[in-house]
C-alpha positions as CSV (number, residue, x, y, z in Angstrom):
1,X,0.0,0.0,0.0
2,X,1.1,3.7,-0.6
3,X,0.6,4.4,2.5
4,X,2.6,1.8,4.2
5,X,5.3,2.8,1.9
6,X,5.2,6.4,3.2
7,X,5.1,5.2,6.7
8,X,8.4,2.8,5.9
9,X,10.1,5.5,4.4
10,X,9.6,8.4,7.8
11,X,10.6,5.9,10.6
12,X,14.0,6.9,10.7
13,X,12.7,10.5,12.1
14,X,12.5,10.8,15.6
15,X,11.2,14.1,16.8
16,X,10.8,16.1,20.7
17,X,8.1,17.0,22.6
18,X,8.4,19.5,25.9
19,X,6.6,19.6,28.6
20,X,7.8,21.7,31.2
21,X,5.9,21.3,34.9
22,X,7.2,22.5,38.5
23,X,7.3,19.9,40.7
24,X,4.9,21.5,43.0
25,X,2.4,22.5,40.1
26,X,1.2,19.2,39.3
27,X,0.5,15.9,41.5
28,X,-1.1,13.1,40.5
29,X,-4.5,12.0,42.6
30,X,-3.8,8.9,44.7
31,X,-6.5,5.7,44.4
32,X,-8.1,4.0,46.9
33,X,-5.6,1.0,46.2
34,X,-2.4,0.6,44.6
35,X,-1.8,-0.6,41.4
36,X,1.4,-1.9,40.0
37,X,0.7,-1.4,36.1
38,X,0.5,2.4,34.9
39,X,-2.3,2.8,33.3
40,X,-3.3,6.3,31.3
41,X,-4.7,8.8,34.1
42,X,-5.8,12.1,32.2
43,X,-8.4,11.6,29.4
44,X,-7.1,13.7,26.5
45,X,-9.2,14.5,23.4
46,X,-9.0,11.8,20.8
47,X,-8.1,9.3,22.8
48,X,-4.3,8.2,23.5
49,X,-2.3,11.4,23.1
50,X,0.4,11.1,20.3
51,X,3.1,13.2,22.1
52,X,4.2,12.5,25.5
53,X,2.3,14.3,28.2
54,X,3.3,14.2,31.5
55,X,0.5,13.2,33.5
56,X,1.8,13.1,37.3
57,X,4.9,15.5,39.5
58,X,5.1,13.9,42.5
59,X,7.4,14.9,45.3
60,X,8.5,12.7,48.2
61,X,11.3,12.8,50.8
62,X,14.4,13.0,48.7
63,X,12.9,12.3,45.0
64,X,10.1,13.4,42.5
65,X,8.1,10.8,40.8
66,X,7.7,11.5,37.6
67,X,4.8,9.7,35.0
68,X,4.0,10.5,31.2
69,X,2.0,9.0,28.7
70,X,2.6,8.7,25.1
71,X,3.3,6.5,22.1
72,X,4.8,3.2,22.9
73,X,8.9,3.4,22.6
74,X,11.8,4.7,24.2
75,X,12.3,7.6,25.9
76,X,14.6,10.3,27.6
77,X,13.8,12.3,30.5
78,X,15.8,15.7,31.1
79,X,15.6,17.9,34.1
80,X,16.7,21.7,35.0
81,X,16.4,22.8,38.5
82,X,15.2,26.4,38.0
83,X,14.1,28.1,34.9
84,X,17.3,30.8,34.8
85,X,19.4,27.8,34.1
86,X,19.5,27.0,30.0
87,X,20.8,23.7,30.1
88,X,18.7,20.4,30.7
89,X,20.2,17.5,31.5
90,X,19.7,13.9,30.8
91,X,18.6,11.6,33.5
92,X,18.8,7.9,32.8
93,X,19.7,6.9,29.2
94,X,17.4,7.5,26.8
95,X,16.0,4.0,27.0
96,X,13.3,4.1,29.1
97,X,9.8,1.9,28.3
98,X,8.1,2.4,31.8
99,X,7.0,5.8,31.3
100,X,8.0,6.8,34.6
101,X,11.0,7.8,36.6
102,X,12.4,8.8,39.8
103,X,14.5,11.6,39.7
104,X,16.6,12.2,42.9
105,X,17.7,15.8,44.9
106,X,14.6,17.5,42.7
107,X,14.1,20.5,44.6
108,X,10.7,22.5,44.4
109,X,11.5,24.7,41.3
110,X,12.9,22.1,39.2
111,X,11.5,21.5,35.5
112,X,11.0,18.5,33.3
113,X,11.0,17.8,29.8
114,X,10.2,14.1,28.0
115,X,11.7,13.4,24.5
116,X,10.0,10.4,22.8
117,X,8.9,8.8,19.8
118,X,7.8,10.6,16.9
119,X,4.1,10.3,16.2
120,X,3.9,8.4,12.9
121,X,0.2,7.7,12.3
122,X,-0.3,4.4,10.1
123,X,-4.4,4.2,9.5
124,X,-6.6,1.7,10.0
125,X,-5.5,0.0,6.8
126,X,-2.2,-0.7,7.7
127,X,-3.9,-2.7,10.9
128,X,-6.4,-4.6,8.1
129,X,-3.0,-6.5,6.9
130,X,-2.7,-8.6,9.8
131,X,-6.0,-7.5,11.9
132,X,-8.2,-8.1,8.8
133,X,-11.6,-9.6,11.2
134,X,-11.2,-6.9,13.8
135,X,-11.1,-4.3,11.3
136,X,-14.2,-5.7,9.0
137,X,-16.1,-5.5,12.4
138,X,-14.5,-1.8,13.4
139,X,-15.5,-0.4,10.0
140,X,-19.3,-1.4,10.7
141,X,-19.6,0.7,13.8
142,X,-20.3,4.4,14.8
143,X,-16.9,5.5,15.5
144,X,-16.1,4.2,11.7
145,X,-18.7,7.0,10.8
146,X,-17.6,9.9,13.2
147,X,-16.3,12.3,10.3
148,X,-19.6,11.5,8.5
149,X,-21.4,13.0,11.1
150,X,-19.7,16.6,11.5
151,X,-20.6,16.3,7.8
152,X,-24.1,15.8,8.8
153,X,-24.1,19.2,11.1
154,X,-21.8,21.6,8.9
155,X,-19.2,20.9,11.6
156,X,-16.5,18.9,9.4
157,X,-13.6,22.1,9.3
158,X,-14.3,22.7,13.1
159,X,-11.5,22.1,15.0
160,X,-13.1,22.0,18.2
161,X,-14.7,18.8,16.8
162,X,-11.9,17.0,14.4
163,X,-9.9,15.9,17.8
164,X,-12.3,13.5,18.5
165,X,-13.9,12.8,14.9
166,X,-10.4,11.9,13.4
167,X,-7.4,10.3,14.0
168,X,-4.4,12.5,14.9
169,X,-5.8,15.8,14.3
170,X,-3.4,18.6,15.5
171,X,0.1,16.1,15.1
172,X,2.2,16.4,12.0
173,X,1.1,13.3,10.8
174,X,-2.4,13.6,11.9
175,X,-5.5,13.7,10.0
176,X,-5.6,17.2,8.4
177,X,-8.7,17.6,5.1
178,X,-11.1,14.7,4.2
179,X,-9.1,15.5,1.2
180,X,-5.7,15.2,2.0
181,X,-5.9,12.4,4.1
182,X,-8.7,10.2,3.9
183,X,-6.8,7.3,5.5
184,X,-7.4,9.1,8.8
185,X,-11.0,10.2,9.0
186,X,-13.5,8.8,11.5
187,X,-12.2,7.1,14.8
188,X,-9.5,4.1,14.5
189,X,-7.8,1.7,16.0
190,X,-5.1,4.1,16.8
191,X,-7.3,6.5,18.5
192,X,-7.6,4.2,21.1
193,X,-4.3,2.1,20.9
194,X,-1.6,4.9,20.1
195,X,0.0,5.5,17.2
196,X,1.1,2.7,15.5
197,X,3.1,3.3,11.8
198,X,6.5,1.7,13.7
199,X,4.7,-1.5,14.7
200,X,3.1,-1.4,11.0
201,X,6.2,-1.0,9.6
202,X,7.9,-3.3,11.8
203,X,5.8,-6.0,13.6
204,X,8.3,-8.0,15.0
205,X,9.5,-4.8,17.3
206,X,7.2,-5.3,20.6
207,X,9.2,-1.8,21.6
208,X,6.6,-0.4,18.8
209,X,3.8,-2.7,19.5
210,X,0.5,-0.5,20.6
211,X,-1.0,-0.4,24.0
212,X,-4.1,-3.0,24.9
213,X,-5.7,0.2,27.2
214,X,-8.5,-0.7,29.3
215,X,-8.5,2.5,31.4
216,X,-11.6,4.8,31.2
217,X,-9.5,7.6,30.8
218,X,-9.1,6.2,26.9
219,X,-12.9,6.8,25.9
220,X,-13.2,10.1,28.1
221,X,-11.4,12.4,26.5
222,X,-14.1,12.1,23.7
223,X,-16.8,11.3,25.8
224,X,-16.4,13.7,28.2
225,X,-19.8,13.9,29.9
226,X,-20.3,10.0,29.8
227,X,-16.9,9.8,31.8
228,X,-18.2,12.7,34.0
229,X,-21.1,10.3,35.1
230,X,-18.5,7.6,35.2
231,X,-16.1,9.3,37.0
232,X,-19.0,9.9,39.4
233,X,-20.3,6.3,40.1
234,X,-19.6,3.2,42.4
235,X,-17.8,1.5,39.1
236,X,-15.4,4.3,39.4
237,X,-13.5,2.6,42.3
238,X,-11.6,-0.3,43.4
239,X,-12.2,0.2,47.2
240,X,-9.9,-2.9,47.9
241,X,-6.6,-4.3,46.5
242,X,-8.1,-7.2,44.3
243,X,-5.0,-8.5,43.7
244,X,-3.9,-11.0,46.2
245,X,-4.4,-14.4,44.4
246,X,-7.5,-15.1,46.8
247,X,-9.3,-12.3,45.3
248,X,-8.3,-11.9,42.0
249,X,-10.7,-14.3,40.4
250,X,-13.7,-14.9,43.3
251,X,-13.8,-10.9,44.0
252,X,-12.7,-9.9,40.5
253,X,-15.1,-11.6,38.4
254,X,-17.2,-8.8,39.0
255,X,-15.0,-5.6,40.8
256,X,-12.2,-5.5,38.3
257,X,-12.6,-4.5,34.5
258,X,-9.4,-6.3,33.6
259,X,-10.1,-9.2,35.6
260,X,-13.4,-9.5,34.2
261,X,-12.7,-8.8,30.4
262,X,-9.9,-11.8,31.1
263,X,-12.5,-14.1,32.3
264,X,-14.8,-13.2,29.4
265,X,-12.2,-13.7,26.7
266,X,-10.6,-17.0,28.3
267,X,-7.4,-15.5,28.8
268,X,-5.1,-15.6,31.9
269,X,-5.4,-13.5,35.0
270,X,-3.6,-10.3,34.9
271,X,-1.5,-10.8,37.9
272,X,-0.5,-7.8,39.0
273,X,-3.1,-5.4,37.1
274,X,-6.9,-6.7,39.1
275,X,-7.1,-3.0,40.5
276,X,-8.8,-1.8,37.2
277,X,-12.0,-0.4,37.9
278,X,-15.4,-1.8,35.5
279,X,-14.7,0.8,33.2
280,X,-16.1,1.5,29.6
281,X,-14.9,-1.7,27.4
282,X,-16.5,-3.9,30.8
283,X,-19.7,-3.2,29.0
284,X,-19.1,-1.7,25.8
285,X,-17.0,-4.0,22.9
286,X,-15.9,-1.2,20.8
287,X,-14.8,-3.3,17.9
288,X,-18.4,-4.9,17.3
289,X,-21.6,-3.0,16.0
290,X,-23.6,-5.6,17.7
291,X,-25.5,-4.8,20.6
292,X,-28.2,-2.4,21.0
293,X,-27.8,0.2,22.5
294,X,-24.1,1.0,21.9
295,X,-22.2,-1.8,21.3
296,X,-23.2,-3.6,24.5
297,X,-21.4,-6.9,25.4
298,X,-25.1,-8.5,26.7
299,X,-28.8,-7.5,26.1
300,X,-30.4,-5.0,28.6
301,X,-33.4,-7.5,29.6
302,X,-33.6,-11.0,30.8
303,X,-36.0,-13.3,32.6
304,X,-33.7,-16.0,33.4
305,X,-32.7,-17.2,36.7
306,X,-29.0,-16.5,37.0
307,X,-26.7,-15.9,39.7
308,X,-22.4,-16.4,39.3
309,X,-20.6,-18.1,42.3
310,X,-16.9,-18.6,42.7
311,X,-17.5,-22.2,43.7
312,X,-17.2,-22.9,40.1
313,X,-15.5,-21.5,36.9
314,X,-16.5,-18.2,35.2
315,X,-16.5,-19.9,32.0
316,X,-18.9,-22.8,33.4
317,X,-21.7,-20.1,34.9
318,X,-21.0,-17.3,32.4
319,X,-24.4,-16.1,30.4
320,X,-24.1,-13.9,27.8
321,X,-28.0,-13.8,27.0
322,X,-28.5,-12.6,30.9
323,X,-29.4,-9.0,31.4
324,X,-26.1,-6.8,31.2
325,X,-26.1,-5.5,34.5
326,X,-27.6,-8.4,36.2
327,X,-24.2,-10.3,35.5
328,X,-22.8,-8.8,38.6
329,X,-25.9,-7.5,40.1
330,X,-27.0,-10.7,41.2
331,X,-27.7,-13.0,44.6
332,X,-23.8,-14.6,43.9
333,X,-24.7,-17.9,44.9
334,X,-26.4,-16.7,48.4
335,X,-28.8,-19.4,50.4
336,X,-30.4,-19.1,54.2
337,X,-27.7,-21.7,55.5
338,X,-25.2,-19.6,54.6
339,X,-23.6,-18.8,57.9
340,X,-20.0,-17.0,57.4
341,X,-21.8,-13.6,56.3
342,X,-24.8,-11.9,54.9
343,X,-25.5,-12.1,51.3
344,X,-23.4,-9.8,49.0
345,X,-24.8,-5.9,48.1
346,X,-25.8,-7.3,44.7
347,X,-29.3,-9.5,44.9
348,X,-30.9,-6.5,42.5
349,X,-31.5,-8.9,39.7
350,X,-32.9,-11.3,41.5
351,X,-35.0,-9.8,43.7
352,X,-36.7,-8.1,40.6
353,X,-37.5,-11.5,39.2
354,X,-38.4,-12.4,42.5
355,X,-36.4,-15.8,42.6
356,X,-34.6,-15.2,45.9
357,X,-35.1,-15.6,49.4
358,X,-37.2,-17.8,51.6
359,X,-40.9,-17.8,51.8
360,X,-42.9,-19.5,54.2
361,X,-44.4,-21.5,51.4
362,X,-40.9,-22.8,50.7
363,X,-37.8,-21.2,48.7
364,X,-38.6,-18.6,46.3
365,X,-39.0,-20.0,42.6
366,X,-40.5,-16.9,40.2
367,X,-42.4,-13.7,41.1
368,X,-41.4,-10.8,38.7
369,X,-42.2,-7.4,39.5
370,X,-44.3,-5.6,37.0
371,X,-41.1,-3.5,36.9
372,X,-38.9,-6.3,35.3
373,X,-41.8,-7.3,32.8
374,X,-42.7,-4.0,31.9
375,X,-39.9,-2.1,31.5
376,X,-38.5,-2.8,27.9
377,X,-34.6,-2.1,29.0
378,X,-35.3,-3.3,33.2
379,X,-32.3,-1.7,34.7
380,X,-31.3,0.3,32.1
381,X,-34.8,1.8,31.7
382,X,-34.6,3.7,35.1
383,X,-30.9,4.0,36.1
384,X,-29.7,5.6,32.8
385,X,-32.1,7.8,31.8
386,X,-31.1,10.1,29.3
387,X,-30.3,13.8,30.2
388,X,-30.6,17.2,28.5
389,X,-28.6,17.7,25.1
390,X,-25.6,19.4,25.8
391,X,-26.0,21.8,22.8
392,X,-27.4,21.7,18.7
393,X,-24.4,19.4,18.0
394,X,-24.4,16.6,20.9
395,X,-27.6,14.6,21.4
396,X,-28.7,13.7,25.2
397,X,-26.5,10.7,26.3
398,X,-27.4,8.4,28.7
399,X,-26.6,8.9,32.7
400,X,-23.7,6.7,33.9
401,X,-23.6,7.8,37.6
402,X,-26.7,5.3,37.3
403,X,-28.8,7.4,39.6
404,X,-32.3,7.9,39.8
405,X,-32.4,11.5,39.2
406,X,-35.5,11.8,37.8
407,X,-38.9,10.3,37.6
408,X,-39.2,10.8,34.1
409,X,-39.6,7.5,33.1
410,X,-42.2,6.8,35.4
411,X,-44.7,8.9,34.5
412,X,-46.1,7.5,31.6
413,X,-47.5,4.8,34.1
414,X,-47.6,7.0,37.3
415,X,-48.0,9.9,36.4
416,X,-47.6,12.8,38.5
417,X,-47.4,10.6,41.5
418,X,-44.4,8.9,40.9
419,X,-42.0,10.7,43.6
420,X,-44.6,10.6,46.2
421,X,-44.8,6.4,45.7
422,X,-41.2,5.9,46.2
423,X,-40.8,7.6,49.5
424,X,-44.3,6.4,50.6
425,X,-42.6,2.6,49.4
426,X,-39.2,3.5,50.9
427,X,-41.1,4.1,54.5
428,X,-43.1,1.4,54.6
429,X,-39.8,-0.9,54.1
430,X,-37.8,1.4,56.6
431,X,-40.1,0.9,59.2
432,X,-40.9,-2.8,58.3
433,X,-37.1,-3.5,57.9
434,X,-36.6,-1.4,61.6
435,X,-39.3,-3.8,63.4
436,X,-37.2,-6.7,62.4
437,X,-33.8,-6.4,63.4
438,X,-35.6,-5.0,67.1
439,X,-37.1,-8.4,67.5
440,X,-34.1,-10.0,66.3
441,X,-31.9,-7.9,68.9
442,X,-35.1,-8.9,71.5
443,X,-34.9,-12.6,70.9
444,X,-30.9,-12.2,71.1
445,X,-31.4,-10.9,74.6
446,X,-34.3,-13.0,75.8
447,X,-34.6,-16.5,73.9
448,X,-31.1,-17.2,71.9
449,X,-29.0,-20.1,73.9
450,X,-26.9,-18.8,77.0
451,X,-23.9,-19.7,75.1
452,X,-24.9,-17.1,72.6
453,X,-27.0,-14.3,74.8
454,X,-24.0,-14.6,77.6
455,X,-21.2,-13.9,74.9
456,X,-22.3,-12.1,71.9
457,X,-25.4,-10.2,73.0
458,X,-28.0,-8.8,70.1
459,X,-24.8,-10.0,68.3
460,X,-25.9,-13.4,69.0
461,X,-28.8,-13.6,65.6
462,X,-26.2,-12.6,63.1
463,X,-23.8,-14.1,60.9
464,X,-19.9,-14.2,62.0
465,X,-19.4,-11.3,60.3
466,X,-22.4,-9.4,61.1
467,X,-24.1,-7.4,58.3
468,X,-24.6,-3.6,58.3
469,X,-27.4,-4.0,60.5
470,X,-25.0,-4.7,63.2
471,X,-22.0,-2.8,63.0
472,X,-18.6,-2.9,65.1
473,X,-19.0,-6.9,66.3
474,X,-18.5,-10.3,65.6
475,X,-21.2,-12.6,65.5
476,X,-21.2,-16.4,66.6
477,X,-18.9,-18.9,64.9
478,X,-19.2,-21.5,62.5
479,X,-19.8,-24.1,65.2
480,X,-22.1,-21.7,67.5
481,X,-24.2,-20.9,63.9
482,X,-25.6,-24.2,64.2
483,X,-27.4,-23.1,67.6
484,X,-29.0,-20.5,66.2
485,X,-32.6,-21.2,65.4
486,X,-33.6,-22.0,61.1
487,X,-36.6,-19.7,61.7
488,X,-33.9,-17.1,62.9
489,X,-31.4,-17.4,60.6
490,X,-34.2,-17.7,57.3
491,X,-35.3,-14.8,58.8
492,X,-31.9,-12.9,59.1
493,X,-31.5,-14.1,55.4
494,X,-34.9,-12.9,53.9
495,X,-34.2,-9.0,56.0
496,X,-30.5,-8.4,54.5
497,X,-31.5,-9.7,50.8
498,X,-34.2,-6.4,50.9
499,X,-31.4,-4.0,52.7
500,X,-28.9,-4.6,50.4
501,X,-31.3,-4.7,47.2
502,X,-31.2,-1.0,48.1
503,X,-34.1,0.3,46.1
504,X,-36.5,-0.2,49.6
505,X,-39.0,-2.4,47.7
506,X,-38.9,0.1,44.2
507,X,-37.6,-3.0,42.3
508,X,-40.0,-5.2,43.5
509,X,-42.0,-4.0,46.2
510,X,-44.6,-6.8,46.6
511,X,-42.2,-9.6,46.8
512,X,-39.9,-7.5,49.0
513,X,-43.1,-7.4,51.1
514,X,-43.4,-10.8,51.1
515,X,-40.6,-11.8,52.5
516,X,-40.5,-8.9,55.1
517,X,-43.6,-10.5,56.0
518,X,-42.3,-14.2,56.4
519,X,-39.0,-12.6,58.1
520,X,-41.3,-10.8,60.9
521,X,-43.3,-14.0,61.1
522,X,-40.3,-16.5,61.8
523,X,-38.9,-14.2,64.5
524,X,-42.2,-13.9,66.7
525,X,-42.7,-17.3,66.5
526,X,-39.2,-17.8,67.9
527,X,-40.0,-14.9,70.6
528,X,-43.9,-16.9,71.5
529,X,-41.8,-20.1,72.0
């Protein structure tokens, strides 16, 4: 191809990029948890930047930490300590892959600079000669069409928009007219993976080879208000390190993006990289059309009965026909013998099928919610409603804080009343849910065993590691468990499956009802006895 040919012919240039920071100017937010791999931090507009940027300053005792982003290659890190001085010098060789360095004795006014690969964009068709499937599928989707629709809107010249609508724009070898360089329009593969005309030219080189990038940050830059939500919402964080080999796959099947998109694919753990939060590609494949909406990995609605444990493989329980968000939001495996802990914060999906729990009747088998049958995208329906359009150019997008900001989508069914039924809902399970765990705490005092009432105390219903319902204690052990009572402990079951649905009967208020109902029941006929 020509264009291979021109890319051949430039890899032997090799240009700078400065960036010049104070040390104290810029530090780099810290995570809840540590994570060994650098992944890209800053969204930047049009995806992975195509010049090194540095991304993070940070000073410590006797060193600064410094961190960039940029193509993949070597680099060379200089360093002058005030900005009278006019000569940088090196530090290290200029060999460095990590994108990061420590620089020792930096004082407070010292400034950096980063000089790294030049930019050489290849094109999408360069990619088709060895990635032919994954391109005929990239071609088919929306981001293939991006240019097309600034066309659409008079917007195709505007520079604002080319960033994000085109690959490279603003870099030499960027996209510049539909024109001049029609290899580049629309969003490609190295929007997303870096520049890649030395790995074309060169695939042999892994030095040259493009980034795999799972980070959020990657999609952001474009999609700024989606990322906003993001940023905003419980998926956002890794609240504990999920990378000790005991969590990696049993908590990571469903709190890391990286872990997860392993487990989907078949591929090994990423030992080392599980504290990756369920970012964008969790849920979105961005190399399919399929899906609907938006290129979505699983449908939004689903009837079936599903929960994942980590008894068993991922492979071996893994549904792709099950709702999208019920493949985490689901009871995990959870029964009323379960004695260890209360069930996980996740039972949404099934307690709006209404296929978990204990009934007085026997275990629960299939009671949907007119909520799960009616609404045509069930979770999605409510939790990402779309918002206002940002302006004449950018349709609404849909919320991904995934709060219920609005009763919009209620109304239609009702009405005006909508707000009023939700707290009036929410009270009536407050209360309900309140009258409970008293008569639990009652019975803990008055009718549990000595050997529990003596040492744990209202303590003495719950599971060894209590639920939120009982903060700051320990409950009985696995042998003591067996003294507690199988009204009691069904009932103690039924109670934290409604809690931790979190929607206080919204989801499914007449089976949450229910077994409120046959909780309340159990415990007074333990407290009659």
């Amino acid at each position: 191809m020509q264009t291979m040919n021109r890319t051949r012919a430039s890899l032997s240039q090799r240009t700078s990029s400065l960036l010049l920071l104070t040390a104290l100017c810029l530090a780099t937010g810290s995570s809840a948890v540590a994570q060994s791999v650098q992944h890209l931090s800053v969204p930047f507009p049009g995806g992975m930047p195509g010049h090194p940027v540095i991304t993070g300053i940070t000073p410590a005792s006797n060193n600064v930490v410094l961190t960039w982003d940029g193509p993949s290659g070597y680099y060379q890190v200089y360093e002058k300590r005030d900005l009278s001085s006019a000569q940088w010098t090196p530090v290290g060789g200029p060999t460095n892959l990590s994108r990061r360095a420590v620089v020792s004795g930096a004082g407070s006014n010292a400034l950096f600079r980063i000089s790294g690969p030049a930019p050489h964009y290849a094109g999408w068709q360069n990619c088709a000669e060895c990635h032919s499937s994954t391109y005929e599928d990239v071609v088919q989707t929306a981001h293939a069409g991006a240019l097309n629709t600034l066309k659409a809107v008079h917007q195709d010249t505007n520079r604002n928009c080319l960033v994000c609508h085109t690959v490279g724009f603003g870099v030499s070898s960027g996209f510049t007219t539909a024109a001049a360089t029609p290899q580049l329009a629309g969003v490609q593969c190295e929007n997303c993976h870096g520049v890649a005309a030395n790995h074309a030219a060169n695939p042999g080189d892994v030095i040259a080879k493009p980034r795999v990038e799972l980070a959020a940050t990657v999609c952001g830059g474009c999609h700024s208000l989606t990322y906003t939500n993001w940023a905003a919402s419980g998926h956002s964080v890794v609240v504990e390190d999920l990378n000790p080999t005991n969590r990696i796959d049993a908590c990571g099947r469903c709190h890391s993006g990286s872990v997860r998109e392993s487990l989907v694919e078949d591929r090994p753990l990423p030992a080392g990289d599980a504290n990756v939060p369920i970012v964008c590609a969790t849920c979105h494949d961005p190399h399919t059309a399929t899906g609907n909406p938006a290129q979505l990995l699983n449908p939004t609605f689903s009837t079936n009965n599903y929960s994942i444990t980590t008894s068993g493989s991922f492979q071996s329980q893994y549904n792709p026909d099950i709702n999208l968000c019920a493949q985490c939001h689901n009871r995990r495996g959870a029964a009323w013998t379960d004695t260890s802990r209360a069930p996980h914060h996740s039972p949404q999906y099934n307690i709006l099928l209404g296929n978990v729990g204990e009934l007085e009747s026997g275990s629960a088998t299939y009671d949907p919610a007119t909520h799960g049958m009616g609404i045509t995208n069930q979770c999605v329906g409510c939790h990402m409603q779309k918002g206002a359009a940002q302006d004449q150019y950018h349709l609404p997008t849909h919320n991904h804080s995934f709060q219920v900001d609005t009763f919009t989508r209620c109304v239609p069914c009702h009405g005006d009343q909508a707000a009023g039924l939700v707290d009036f809902t929410g009270s009536l399970i407050t209360n309900q849910i309140t009258v409970i765990n008293t008569k639990l705490n009652e019975w803990a005092l008055t009718k549990a065993p000595d050997a529990l009432r003596v040492k744990y105390g209202t303590f003495a219903w719950e599971f060894t590691t209590p639920g939120d319902l009982s903060p700051g204690g320990t409950g009985p052990n696995a042998t003591e468990q067996a003294l507690i009572p199988a009204n009691i402990r069904k009932a103690r079951f039924d109670l934290y499956l409604v809690l931790y649905d979190g929607s206080l009967g919204v989801h499914n208020g007449p089976y949450s009802f229910k077994l409120l109902d046959a909780a309340q029941n159990w415990v007074q006929q333990e407290l009659n006895r």
